[in-house]
N, C-alpha and C positions, 0 to 999 in steps of 0.2 A: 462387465466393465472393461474388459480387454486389458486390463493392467497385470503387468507381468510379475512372476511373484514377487522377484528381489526388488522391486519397490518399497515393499514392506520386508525383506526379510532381511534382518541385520546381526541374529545372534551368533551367524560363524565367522564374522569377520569382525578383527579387532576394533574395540573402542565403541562396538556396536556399528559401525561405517556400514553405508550401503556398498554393493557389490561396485565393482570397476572403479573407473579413476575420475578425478575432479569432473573433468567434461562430460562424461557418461551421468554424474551425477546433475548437471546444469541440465542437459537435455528433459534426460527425465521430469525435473521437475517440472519443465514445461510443458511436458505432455501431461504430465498430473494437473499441471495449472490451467490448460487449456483446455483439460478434459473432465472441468470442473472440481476437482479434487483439492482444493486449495489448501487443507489444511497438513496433509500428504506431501503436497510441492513443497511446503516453507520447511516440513522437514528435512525432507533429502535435499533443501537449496542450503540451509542452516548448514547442514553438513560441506557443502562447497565452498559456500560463504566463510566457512572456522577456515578452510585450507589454501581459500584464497580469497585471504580477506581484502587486497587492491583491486580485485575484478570489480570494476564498475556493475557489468551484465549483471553478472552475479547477483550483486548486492540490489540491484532495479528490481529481476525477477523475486528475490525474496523478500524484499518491500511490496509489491504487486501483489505475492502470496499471501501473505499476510494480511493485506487491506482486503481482498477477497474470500478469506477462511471469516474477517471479523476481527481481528487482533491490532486493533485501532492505535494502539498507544506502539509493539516495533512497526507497524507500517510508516508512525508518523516517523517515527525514530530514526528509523530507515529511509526514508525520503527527506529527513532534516539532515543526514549525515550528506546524500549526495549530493543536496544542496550547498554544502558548507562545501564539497570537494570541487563543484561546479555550478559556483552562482548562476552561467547562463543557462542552464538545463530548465526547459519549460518545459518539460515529461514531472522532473525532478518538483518541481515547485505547486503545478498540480497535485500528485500524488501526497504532499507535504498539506498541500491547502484541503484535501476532500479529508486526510484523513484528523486532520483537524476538525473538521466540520463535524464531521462524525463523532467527535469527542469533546462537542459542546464549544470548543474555542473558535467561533465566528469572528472575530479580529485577526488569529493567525492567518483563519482559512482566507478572508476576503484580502488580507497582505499578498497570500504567496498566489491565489486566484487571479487577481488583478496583474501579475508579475509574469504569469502561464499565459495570460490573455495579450498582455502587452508583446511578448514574445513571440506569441502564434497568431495573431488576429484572425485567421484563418481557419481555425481549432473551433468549432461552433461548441464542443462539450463544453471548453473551457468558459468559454460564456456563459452559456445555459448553467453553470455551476457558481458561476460569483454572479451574474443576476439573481440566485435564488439564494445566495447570503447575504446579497445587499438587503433584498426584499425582508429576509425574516430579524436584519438589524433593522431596519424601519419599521418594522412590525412592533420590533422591541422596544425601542425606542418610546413607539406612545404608548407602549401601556407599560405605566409605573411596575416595578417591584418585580420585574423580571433580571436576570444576568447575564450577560452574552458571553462571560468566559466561566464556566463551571471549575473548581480544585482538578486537580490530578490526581483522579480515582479510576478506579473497575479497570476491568478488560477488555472493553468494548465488544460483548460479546455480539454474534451476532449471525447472519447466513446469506442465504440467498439477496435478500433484500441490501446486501453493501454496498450494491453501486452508488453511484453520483446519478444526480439528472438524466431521464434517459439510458435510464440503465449503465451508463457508461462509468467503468471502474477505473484505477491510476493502472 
């Protein structure tokens, strides 16, 4: 895997903290994130994210981590916050819409979809992701005794298979 140990190793430094300092910590994760490790990344971004809780970066790549590990409910959380900190963010409003999606709520997803689309017209994922919640509310729509928004359960557990449309993840 080429990952280096302090990645994981956290028991000689206080609090459990990964080795080095906030930024060393952001990196990292993104090499765990990008080097498919997702669930690896959200922890050592968790850890940067508690120390600097105003980093936007921050706070995107451990929503990203998170929608990528499977942990559907902070990715959404995580993409609802940046949203409320930057309405125009159509990274933010995506990421908010898929993992929505993923957690049954097809009315948030096809709001903030629609919202990512309007912003980036150009973004073919973003499309290709609210054409395919429009389509499965019309689906729903005719056939009786279906729900388009599920309670606020489970973990969203989940793996490889989390991307959007196209493979394409927030």
């Amino acid at each position: 895997m080429g990952q280096d140990r302090h990645d994981f190793d956290h028991a000689d430094q206080p609090g459990g903290r990964p080795h080095g300092e906030v930024y060393d910590w952001y990196r990292r994760g993104l090499r765990l994130l990008d080097g498919g490790d997702a669930a690896a990344a959200a922890q050592v971004l968790s850890h940067a994210a508690d120390a600097e809780p105003a980093s936007r970066s921050i706070r995107e790549a451990l929503a990203r981590a998170h929608f990528d590990a499977g942990h559907y409910i902070q990715a959404r959380d995580g993409f609802r916050s940046l949203v409320e900190a930057s309405p125009d963010d159509d990274y933010a409003h995506f990421g908010y819409g898929l993992s929505s999606w993923r957690l049954g709520d097809l009315q948030t997803a096809r709001q903030h979809l629609t919202l990512a689309t309007t912003m980036r017209p150009d973004a073919t994922h973003y499309a290709a992701a609210l054409g395919q919640v429009v389509a499965t509310l019309r689906a729903r729509q005719d056939t009786p005794g279906i729900v388009t928004t599920p309670p606020e359960q489970g973990t969203g557990a989940g793996g490889s298979d989390s991307a959007g449309p196209d493979g394409e993840g927030p």
